[in-house]
C-alpha positions as a Markdown table, in Angstrom:
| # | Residue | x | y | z |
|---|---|---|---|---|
| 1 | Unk | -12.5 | -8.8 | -12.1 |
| 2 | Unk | -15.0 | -6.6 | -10.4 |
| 3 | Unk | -17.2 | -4.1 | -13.2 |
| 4 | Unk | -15.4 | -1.3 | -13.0 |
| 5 | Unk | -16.5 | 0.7 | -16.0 |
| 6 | Unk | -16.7 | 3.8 | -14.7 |
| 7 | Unk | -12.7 | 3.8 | -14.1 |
| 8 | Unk | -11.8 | 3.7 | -18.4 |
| 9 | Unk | -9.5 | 5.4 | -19.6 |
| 10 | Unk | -8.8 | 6.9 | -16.4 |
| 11 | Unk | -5.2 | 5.7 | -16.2 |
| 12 | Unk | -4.2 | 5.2 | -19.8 |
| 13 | Unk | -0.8 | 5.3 | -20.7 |
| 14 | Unk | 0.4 | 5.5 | -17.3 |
| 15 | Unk | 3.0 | 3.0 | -15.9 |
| 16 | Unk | 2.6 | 1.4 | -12.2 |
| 17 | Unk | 4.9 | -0.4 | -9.9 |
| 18 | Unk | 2.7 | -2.5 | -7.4 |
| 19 | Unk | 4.5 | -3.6 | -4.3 |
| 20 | Unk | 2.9 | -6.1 | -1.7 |
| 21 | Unk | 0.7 | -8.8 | -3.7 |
| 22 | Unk | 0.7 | -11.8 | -1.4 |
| 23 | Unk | -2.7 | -13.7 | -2.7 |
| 24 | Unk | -6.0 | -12.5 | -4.5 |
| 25 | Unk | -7.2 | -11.2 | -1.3 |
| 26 | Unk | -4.3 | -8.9 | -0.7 |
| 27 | Unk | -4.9 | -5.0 | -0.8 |
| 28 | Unk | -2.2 | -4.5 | -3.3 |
| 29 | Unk | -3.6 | -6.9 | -5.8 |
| 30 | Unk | -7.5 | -5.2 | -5.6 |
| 31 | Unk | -5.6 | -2.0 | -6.3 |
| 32 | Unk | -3.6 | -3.4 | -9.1 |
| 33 | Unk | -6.8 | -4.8 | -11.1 |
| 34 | Unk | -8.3 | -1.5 | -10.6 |
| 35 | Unk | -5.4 | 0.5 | -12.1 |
| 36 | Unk | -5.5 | -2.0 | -15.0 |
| 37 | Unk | -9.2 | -1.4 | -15.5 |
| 38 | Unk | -8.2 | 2.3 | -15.5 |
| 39 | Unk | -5.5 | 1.7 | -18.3 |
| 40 | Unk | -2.8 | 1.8 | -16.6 |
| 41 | Unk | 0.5 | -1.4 | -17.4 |
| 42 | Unk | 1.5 | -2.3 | -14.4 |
| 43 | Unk | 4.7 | -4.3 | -13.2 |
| 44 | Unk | 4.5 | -6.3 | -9.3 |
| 45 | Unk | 7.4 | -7.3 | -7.1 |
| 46 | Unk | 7.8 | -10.7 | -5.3 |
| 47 | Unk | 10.3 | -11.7 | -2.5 |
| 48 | Unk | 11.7 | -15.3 | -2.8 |
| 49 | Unk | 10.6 | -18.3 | -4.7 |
| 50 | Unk | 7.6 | -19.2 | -2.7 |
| 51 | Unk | 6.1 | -15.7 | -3.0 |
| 52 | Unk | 7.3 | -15.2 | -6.9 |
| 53 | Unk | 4.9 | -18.8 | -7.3 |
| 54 | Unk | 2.1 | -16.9 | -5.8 |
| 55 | Unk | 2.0 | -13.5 | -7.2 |
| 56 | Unk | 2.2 | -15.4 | -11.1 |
| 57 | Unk | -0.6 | -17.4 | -10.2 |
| 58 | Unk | -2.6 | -14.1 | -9.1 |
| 59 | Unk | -1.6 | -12.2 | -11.9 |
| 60 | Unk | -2.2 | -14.8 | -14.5 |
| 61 | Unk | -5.0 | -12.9 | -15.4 |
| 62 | Unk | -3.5 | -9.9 | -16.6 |
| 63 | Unk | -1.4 | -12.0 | -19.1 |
| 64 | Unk | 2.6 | -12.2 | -17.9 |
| 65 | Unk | 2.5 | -8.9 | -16.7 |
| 66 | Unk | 6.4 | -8.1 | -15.8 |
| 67 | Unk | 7.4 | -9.5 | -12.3 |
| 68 | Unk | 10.7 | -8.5 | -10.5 |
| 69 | Unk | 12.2 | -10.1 | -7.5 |
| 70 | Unk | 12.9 | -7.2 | -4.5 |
| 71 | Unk | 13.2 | -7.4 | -0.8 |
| 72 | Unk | 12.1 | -4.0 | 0.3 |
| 73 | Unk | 15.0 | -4.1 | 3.2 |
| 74 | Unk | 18.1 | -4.9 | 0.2 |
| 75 | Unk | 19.1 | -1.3 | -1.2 |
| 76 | Unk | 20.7 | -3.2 | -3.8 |
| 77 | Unk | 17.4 | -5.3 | -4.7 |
| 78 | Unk | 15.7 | -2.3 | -4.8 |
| 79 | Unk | 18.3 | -0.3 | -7.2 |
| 80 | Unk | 18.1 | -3.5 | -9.3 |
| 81 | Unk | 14.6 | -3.1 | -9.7 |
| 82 | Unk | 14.3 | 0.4 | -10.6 |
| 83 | Unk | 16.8 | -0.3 | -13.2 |
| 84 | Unk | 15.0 | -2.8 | -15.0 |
| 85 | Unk | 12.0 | -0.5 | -15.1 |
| 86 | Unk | 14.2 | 1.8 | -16.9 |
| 87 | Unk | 14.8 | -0.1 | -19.3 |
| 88 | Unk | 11.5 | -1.6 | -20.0 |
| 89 | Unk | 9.6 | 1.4 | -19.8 |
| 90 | Unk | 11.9 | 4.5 | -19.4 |
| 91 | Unk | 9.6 | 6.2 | -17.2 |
| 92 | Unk | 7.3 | 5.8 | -14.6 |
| 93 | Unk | 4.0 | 7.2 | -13.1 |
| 94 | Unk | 2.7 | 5.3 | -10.2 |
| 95 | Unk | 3.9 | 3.4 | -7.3 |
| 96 | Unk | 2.1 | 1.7 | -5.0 |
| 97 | Unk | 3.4 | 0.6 | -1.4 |
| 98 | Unk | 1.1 | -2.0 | 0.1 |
| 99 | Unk | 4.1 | -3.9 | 2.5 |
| 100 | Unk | 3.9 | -4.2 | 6.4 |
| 101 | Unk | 5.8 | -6.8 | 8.5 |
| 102 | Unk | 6.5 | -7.2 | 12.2 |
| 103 | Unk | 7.3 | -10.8 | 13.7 |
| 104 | Unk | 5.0 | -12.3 | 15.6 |
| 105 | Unk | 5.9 | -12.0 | 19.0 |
| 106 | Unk | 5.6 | -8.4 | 18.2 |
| 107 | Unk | 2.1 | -8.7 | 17.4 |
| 108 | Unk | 1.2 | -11.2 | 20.0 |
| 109 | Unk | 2.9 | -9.4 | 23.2 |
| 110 | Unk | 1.8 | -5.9 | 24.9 |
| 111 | Unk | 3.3 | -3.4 | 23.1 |
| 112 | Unk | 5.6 | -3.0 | 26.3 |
| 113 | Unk | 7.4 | -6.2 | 25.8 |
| 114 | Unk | 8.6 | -4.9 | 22.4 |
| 115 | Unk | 12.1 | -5.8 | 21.5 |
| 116 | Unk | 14.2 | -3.3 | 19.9 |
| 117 | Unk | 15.2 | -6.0 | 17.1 |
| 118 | Unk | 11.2 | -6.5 | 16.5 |
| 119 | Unk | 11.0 | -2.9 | 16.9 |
| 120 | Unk | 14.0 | -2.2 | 14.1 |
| 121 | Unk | 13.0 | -4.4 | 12.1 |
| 122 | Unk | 9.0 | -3.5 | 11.6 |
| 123 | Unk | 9.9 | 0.4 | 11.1 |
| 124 | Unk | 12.3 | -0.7 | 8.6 |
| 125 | Unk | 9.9 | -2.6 | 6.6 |
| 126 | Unk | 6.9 | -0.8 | 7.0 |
| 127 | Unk | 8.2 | 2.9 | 7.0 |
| 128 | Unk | 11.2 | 2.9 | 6.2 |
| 129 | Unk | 11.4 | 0.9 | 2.6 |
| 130 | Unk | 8.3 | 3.8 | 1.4 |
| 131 | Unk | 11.2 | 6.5 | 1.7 |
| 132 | Unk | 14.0 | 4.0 | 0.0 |
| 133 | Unk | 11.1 | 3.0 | -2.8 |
| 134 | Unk | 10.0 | 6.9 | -2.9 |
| 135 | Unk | 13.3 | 7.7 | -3.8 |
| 136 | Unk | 14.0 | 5.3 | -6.2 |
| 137 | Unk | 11.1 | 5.5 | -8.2 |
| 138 | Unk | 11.2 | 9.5 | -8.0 |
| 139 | Unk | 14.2 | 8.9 | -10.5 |
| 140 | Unk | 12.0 | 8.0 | -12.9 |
| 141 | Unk | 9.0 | 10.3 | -12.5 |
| 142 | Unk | 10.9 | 12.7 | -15.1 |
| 143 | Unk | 7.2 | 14.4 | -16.0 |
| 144 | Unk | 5.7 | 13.8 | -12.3 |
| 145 | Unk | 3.6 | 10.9 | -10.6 |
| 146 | Unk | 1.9 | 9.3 | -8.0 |
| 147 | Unk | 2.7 | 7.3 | -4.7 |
| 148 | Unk | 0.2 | 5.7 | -2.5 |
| 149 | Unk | 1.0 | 3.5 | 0.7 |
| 150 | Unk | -1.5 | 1.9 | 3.2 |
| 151 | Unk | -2.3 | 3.0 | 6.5 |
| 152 | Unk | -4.8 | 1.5 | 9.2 |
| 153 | Unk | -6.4 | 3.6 | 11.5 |
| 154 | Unk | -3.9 | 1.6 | 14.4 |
| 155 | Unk | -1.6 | 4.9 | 13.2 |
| 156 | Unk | -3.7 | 7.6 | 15.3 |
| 157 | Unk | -5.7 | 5.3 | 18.3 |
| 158 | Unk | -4.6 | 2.4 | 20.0 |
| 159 | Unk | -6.5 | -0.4 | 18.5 |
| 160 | Unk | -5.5 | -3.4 | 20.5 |
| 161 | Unk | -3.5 | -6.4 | 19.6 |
| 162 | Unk | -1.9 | -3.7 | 16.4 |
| 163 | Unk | 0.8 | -3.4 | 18.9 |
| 164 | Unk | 4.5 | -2.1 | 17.1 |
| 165 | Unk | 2.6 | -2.0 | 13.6 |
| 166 | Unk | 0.3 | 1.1 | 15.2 |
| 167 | Unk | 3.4 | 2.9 | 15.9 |
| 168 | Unk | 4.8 | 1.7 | 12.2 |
| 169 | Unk | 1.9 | 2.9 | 10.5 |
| 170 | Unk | 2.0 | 6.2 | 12.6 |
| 171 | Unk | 5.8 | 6.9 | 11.5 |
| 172 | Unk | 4.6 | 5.8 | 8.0 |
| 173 | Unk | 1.9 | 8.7 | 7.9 |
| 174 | Unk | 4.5 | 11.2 | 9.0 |
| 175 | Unk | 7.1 | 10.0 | 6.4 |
| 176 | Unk | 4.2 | 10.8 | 4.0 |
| 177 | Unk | 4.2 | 14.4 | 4.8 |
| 178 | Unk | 8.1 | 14.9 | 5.2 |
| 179 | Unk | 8.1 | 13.0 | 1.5 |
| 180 | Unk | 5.4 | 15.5 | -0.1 |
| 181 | Unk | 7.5 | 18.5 | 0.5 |
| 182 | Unk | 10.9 | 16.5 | -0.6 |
| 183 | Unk | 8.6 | 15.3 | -3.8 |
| 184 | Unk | 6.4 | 18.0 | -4.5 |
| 185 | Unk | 8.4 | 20.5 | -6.7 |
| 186 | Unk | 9.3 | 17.2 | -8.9 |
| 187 | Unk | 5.3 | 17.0 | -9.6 |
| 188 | Unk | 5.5 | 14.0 | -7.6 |
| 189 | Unk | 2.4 | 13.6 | -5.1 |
| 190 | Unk | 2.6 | 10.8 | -2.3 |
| 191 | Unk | -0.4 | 10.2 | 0.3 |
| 192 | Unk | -1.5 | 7.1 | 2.3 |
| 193 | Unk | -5.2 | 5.3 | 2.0 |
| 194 | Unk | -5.9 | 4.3 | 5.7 |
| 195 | Unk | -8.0 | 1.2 | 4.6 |
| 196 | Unk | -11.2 | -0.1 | 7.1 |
| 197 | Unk | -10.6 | -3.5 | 8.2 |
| 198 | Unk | -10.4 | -5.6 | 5.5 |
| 199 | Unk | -9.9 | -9.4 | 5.3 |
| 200 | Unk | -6.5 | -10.1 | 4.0 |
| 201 | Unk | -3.2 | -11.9 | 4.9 |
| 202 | Unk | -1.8 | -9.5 | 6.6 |
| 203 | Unk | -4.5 | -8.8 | 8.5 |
| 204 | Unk | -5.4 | -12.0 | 10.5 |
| 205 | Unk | -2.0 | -11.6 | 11.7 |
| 206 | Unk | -3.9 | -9.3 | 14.3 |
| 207 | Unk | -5.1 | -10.7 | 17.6 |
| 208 | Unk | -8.8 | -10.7 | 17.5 |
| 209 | Unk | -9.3 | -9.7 | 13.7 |
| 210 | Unk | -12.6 | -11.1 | 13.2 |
| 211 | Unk | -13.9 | -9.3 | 16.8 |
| 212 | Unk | -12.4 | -6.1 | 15.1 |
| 213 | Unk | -14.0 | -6.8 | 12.4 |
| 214 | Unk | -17.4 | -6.9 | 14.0 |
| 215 | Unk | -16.8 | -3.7 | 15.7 |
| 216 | Unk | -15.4 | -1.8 | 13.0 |
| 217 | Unk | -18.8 | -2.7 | 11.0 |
| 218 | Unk | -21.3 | -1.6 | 14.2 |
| 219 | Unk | -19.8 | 1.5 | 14.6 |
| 220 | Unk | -19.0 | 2.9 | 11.5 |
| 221 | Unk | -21.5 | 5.7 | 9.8 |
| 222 | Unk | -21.9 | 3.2 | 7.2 |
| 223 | Unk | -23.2 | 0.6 | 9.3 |
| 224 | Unk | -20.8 | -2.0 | 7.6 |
| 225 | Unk | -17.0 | -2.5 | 6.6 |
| 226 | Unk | -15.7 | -1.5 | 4.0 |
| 227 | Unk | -15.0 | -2.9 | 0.4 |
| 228 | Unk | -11.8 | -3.5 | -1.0 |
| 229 | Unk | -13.5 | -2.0 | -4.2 |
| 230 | Unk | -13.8 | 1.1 | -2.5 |
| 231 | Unk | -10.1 | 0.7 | -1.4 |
| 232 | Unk | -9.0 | 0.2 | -5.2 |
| 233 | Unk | -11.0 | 3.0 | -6.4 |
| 234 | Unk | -9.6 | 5.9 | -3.9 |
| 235 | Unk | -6.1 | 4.4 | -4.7 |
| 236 | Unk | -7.2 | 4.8 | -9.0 |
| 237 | Unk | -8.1 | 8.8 | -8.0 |
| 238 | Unk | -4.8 | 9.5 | -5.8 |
| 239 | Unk | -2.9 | 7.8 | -9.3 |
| 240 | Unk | -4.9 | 10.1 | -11.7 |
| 241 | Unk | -4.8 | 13.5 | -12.7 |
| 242 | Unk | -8.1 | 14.0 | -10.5 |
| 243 | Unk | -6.0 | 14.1 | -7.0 |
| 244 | Unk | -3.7 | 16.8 | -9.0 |
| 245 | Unk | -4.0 | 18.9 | -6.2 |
| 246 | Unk | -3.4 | 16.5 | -3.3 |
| 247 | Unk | -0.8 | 15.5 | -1.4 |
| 248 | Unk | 1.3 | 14.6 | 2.1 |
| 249 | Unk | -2.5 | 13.5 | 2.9 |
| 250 | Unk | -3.6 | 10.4 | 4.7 |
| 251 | Unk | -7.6 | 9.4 | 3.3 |
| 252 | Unk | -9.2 | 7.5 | 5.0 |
| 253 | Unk | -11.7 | 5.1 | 3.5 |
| 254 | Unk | -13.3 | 3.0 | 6.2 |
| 255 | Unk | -16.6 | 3.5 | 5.9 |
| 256 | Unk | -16.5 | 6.4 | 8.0 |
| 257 | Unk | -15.5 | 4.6 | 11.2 |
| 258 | Unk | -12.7 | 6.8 | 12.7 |
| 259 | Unk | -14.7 | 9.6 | 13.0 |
| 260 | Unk | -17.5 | 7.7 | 14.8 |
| 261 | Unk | -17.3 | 7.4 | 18.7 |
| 262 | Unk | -19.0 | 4.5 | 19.3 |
């Protein structure tokens, strides 16, 4: 793990839910060691056999943290999962939502050619599951909490070859907002991080990733792309009591690039 000393005790005693570890490179998994620097326990999800394989063998580390099998488009997977949770841990604090999907073809064809099955079936995964998993978890925020998702900055500008996911992530950002006010008298925040290009999984499933990711490093204020450090930390502040004030926000941490013109 990364030296992240200055994060102590920032989390401790809270209880976290990550969704979306793929690999040790995935967004979800730098956010996860970042809440367990902070103190926080923390539980991950896995989809199938192949994927439960992988997320043990990224999470060795933390020693047999508790891992529970969901598909984010089951209702019944998901109900299953919140169940367990309370009765491991009887409440919970944080939930993260790091999951995006959309087949290929989706990604690989003009956003014109767009089937409504590809379509259907990348809002339901992307945007949708954050309001099933939202309402879920809010069952067990008795004393309030936290929710964080992942944006990309393919929600507000065309960025070419993000195709169905930009309009995804766009519906994702508004679900965030529409959830705050639905959340909000519970104690329960909920904002999106729109992460800078970072190299993950999920992201070299975009055409052109590593030109973007030239781009996005020449024209950001920063002059460079952005950490997933920085990513981890931001999603640490939205978890603790710090970001009491904030929500329905999207905060961006891309090394300043979306507000640079070029």
């Amino acid at each position: 793990m990364a030296d992240r000393s200055k994060l102590a005790g920032l989390l401790e005693g809270k209880k976290g839910l990550i969704v979306g570890v793929a690999n040790q490179n995935s967004i979800a998994w730098g956010c996860a060691q970042a809440c367990v620097e902070a103190g926080m326990e923390v539980a991950f999800t896995y989809q199938g056999e192949v994927m439960r394989d992988r997320v043990q063998k990224t999470t060795a580390e933390l020693n047999n943290p508790l891992l529970l099998e969901m598909d984010v488009a089951d209702d019944a997977q998901i109900e299953s999962v919140f169940a367990q949770l309370q009765q491991q841990w009887g409440q919970l604090d944080f939930l993260l939502h790091s999951v995006a999907f959309a087949p290929k073809a989706a990604m690989s064809n003009p956003f014109l050619e767009t089937t409504r099955n590809d379509f259907a079936q990348a809002l339901d995964i992307s945007t949708y599951s954050l309001v099933g998993l939202s309402r879920a978890a809010s069952q067990l925020m008795t004393v309030g909490g936290s929710v964080v998702t992942m944006s990309y900055y393919g929600a507000e500008k065309a960025v070419p070859g993000y195709n169905v996911m930009g309009v995804a992530k766009a519906a994702l950002e508004a679900a965030v907002r529409y959830l705050a006010v639905d959340l909000g008298r519970q104690g329960i925040r909920i904002n999106a991080v729109s992460a800078g290009a970072v190299n993950t999984l999920a992201a070299r499933g975009v055409a052109n990733f590593r030109d973007l990711m030239k781009i996005t490093a020449g024209r950001s204020p920063l002059g460079r792309n952005v950490e997933m450090e920085e990513i981890a930390n931001s999603t640490v502040f939205l978890a603790s009591d710090l970001a009491s004030g904030v929500t329905g926000e999207t905060i961006y941490v891309d090394a300043g690039f979306h507000v640079s013109a070029g």
